[in-house]
N, C-alpha and C positions, 0 to 999 in steps of 0.2 A: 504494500500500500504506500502509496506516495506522498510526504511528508503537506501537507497543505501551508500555502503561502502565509502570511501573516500580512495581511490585510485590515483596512479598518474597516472592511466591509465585512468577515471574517469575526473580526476584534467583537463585534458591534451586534454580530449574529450568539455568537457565543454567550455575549453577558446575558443579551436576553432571553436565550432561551437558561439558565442561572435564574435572572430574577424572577420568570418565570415556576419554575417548580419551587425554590425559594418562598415563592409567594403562596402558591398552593399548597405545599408542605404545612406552614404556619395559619393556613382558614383551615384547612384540616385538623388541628390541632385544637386550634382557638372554640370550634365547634364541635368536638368531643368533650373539650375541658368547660367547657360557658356551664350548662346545665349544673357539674356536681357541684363548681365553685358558688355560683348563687345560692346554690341547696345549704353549704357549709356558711356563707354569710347568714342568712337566714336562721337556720339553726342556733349560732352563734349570737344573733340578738334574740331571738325567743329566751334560749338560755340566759344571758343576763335580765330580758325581763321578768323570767320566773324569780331570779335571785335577788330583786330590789322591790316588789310590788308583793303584798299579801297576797294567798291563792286566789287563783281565778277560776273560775270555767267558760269565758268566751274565748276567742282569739284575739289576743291582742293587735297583732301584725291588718287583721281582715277589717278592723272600723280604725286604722290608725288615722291622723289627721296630723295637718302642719299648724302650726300658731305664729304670727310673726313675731319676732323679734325685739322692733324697732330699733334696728340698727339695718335696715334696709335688706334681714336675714329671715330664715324660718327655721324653726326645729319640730324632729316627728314627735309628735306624742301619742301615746301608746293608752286606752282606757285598761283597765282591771274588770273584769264587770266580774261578780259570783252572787250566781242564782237572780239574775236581775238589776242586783245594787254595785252601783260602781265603788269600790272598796280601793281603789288606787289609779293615778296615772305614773306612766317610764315616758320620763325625757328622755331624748337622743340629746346629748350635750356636747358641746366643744371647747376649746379654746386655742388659741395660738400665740400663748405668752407664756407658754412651757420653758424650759431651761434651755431643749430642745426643738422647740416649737411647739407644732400642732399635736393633738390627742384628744381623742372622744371619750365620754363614758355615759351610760346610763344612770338616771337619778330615779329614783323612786319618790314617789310624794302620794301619804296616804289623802285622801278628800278634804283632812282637816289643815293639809297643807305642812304639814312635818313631815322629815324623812325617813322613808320606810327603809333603804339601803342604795346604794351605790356598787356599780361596777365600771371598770376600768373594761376600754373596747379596744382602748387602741391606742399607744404611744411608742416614743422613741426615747425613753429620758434615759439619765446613765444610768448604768447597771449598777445594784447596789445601793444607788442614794435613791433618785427620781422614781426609780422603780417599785419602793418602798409604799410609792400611796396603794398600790391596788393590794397590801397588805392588812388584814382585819387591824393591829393596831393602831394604825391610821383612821380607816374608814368608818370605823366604830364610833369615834367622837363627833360623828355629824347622825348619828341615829338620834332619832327621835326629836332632833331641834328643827325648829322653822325660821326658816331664811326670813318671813314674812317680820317676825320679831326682833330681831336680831339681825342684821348684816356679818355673812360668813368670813371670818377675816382671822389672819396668823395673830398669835400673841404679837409677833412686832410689831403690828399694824393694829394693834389696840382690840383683836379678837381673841376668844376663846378655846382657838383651834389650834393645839399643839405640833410646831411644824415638823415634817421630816426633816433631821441634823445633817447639815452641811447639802441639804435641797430644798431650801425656801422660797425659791424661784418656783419651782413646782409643786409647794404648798399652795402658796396663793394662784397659782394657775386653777388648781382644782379644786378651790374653791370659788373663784371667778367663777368657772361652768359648772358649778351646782347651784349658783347664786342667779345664772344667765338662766338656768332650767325655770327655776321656780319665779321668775320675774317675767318669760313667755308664758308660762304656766297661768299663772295671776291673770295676767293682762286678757288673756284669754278666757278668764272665768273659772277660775277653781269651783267647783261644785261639791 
C-alpha cells in the first residue's frame, strides 16, 4: 500500500473524520450516563430532605415551588405535608462567601419557623476545617432556633453560633444560607 501524501486536503479529511467519532463517542456516552446521574441527584436531595424536615408522606420533590429571593434570585422549597398537614418546608440554600466559594445545603424549617435540621449538599471548603460544618457538632446548634428571632451570626459577629476553629469564613457563610432560606421562606408566607 502506498504511503498517502500529506496534504491539507488529507490533513483536513482526517481530523474530521476524528472529531467526528470523537463526537459521537461522547453523545453516546452522555446519553447512557444522563438518566442514572439525574436518578442519583434526585435521590440525593430526597435524602437530605428526609434528614432536615419531620416525616412526611407526600413527595416533596412533586409540589416543590421556587420563592424569590429579593436579591433578583429564587430558591426550591420543598412542602413536608403528613396525613394532610404541612408539618415542615426544605430550603434548597446557597451561598458564595464560602472560604472556598460556592456551597449548597438544605435547611429545614418546621411551620413555626424554627429549624428542624440542616444538611450540607455541596461544597468545596478545606479538608478538615471548612468541612467541619456538615458535622453534627456544628449543625446541632442551629436546631431548634428561629432565624425569625434572632439573626444567625458567629460569636465574632455578636451571635450565638459557635464557629468552626480556624474556618470562620465558613461559619458565617453557613449561616448566611440558613438565614437566606428562612428570609425566602418568610417573604413567601410561612404557614
Amino acid at each position: 500500500m502506498a504511503k498517502s501524501e500529506s496534504t491539507l486536503k488529507n490533513m483536513i479529511l482526517a481530523l474530521t473524520l476524528i472529531a467526528m467519532v470523537s463526537a459521537a463517542g461522547l453523545g453516546f456516552v452522555y446519553e447512557l450516563t444522563k438518566e442514572p446521574i439525574a436518578l442519583s441527584i434526585l435521590n440525593k436531595k430526597l435524602n437530605a430532605i428526609r434528614e432536615v424536615v419531620p416525616e412526611f408522606t407526600n413527595n416533596p420533590d412533586d409540589e416543590k415551588f421556587r420563592l424569590a429571593t429579593g436579591d433578583g434570585d429564587s430558591l426550591e422549597v420543598y412542602p413536608a405535608i403528613n396525613n394532610g398537614e404541612i408539618v415542615g418546608y426544605a430550603v434548597s440554600s446557597y451561598t458564595n462567601n464560602g472560604f472556598s466559594g460556592y456551597f449548597s445545603l438544605m435547611a429545614g424549617f418546621r411551620p413555626d419557623g424554627s429549624i428542624n435540621g440542616i444538611s450540607v449538599l455541596e461544597h468545596k471548603e478545606t479538608p478538615g476545617l471548612g468541612t467541619k460544618m456538615d458535622e453534627p457538632a456544628f449543625k446541632e446548634q442551629f436546631s431548634g432556633r428561629n432565624p425569625g428571632e434572632s439573626m444567625l451570626k458567629v460569636r465574632n459577629d455578636g451571635g450565638d453560633i459557635d464557629a468552626i476553629t480556624a474556618a470562620t469564613i465558613s461559619s458565617r457563610a453557613f449561616c448566611e444560607a440558613v438565614q437566606r432560606a428562612y428570609n425566602t421562606l418568610e417573604k413567601g408566607g410561612l404557614q
